[in-house]
C-alpha positions as CSV (number, residue, x, y, z in Angstrom):
1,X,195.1,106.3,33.6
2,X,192.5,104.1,36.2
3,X,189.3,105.1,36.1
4,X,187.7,103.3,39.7
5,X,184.2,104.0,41.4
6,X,183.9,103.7,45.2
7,X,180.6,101.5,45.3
8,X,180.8,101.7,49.4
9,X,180.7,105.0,51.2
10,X,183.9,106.4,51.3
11,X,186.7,105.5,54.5
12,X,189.6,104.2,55.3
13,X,188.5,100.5,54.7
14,X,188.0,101.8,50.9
15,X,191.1,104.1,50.6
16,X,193.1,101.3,52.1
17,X,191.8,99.0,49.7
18,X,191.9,101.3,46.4
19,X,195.3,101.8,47.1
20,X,196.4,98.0,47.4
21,X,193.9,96.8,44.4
22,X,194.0,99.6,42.3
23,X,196.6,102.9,42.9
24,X,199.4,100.5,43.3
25,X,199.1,98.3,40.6
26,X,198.6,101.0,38.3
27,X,201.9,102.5,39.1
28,X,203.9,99.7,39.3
29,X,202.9,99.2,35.8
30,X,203.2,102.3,34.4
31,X,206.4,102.7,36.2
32,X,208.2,99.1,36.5
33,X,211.3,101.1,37.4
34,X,210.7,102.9,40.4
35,X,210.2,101.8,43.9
36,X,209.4,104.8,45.3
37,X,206.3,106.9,43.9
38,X,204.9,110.2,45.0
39,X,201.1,110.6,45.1
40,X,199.0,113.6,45.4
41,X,195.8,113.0,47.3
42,X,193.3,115.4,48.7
43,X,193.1,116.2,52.4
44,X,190.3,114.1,53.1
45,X,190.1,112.5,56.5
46,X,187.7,110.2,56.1
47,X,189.7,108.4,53.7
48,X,193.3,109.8,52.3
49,X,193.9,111.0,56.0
50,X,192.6,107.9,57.9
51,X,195.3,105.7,59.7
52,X,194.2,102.8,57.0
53,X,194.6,105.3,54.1
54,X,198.0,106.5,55.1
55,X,199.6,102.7,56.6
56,X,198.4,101.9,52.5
57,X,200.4,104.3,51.1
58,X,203.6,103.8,53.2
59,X,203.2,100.0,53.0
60,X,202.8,100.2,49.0
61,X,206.0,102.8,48.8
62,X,203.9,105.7,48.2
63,X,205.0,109.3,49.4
64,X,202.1,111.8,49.4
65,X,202.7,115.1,48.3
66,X,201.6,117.3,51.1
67,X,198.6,119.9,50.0
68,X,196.8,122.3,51.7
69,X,193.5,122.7,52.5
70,X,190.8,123.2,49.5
71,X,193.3,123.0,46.8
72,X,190.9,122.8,43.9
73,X,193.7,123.8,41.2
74,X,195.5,120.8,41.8
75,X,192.7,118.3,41.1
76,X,192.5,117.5,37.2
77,X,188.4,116.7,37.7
78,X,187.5,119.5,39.5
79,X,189.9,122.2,36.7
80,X,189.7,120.6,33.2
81,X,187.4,116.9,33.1
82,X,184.4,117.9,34.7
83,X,183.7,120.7,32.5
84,X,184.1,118.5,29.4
85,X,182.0,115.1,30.7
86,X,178.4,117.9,30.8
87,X,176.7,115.4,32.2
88,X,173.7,117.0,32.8
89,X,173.7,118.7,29.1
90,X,173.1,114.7,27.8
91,X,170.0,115.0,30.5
92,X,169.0,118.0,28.9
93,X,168.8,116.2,25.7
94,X,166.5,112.7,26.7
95,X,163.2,113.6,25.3
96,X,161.2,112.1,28.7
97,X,161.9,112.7,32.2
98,X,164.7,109.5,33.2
99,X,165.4,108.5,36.6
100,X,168.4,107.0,37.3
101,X,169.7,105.1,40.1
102,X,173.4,106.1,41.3
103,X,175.0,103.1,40.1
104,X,173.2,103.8,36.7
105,X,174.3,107.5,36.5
106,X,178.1,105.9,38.0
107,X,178.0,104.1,34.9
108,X,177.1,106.4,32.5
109,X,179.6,109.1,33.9
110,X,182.3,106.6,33.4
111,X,181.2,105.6,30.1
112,X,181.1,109.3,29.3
113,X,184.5,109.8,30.9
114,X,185.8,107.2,29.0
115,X,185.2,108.8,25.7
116,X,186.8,111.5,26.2
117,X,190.0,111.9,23.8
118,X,193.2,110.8,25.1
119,X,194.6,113.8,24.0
120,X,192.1,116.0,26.2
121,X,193.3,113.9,29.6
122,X,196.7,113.9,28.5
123,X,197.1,117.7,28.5
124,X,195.5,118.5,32.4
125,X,197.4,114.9,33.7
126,X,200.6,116.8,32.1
127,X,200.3,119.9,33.3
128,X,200.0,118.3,37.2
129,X,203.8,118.2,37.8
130,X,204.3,122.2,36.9
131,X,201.0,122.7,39.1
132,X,202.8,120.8,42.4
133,X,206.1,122.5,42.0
134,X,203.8,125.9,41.7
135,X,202.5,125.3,45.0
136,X,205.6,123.9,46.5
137,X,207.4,127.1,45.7
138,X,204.6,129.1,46.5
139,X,204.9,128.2,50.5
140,X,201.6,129.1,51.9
141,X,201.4,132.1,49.3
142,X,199.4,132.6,46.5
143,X,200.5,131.6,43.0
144,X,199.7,132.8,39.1
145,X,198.6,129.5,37.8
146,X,198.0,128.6,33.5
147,X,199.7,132.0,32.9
148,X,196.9,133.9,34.2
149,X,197.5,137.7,35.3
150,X,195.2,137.1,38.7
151,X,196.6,135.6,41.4
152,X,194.5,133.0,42.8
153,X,194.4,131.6,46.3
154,X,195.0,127.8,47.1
């Protein structure tokens, strides 16, 4: 797991260089025997989507898994780790009112993120490949995802 914060507004300079500096290097290490790797990145063209984004993946061997749209269910933050960081429930608790800059509050959402058990990101990270292939057979459609009766839309 990498846990990285943007300092810069998000682009194509920064996806460029997360991916180089950060994205690869991870893999390469977690994965010393592949060559290839297949990423799954949002549809963001500021960033994933910019030329600079997509030149870094293909020069650092990575193939990204094609999503659609607003695929939510796909992105561990957004469907397991934000829920569990309650960020704003340790603001409830500061006896004072406390500002905070955003590099402050970056820090103490990563410290916070940190903390959180290995076994709690291990079991939304796992659950990622049967989530893809969901989708992927899903072509377009809707799909039952976690075992749920209702179908829910991508």
């Amino acid at each position: 797991m990498v846990w990285h914060t943007i300092a810069k507004n998000w682009g194509g300079a920064e996806a460029e260089q997360l991916y180089a500096d950060v994205v690869a290097p991870a893999l390469k290490e977690r994965y010393p025997e592949k060559r290839k790797y297949v990423v799954l990145l949002d549809n963001d063209p500021s960033g994933n989507r910019s030329k600079r984004g997509m030149d870094a993946t293909t020069l650092h061997k990575m193939k990204v898994f094609e999503i659609r749209k607003r695929s939510p269910d796909l992105n561990v933050l957004d469907y397991d780790v934000w829920s569990e960081v309650r960020v704003r429930a340790q603001e409830r608790r500061w006896h004072v009112v406390n500002t905070e800059t955003r590099a402050q509050f970056g820090v103490r959402l990563g410290r916070t993120a940190r903390n959180l058990p290995k076994a709690f990101i291990d079991k939304p990270v796992s659950s990622l490949a049967r989530r893809c292939q969901l989708l992927y057979d899903a072509r377009e459609a809707l799909f039952v995802d976690g075992g749920r009766s209702r179908r829910r839309p991508l």
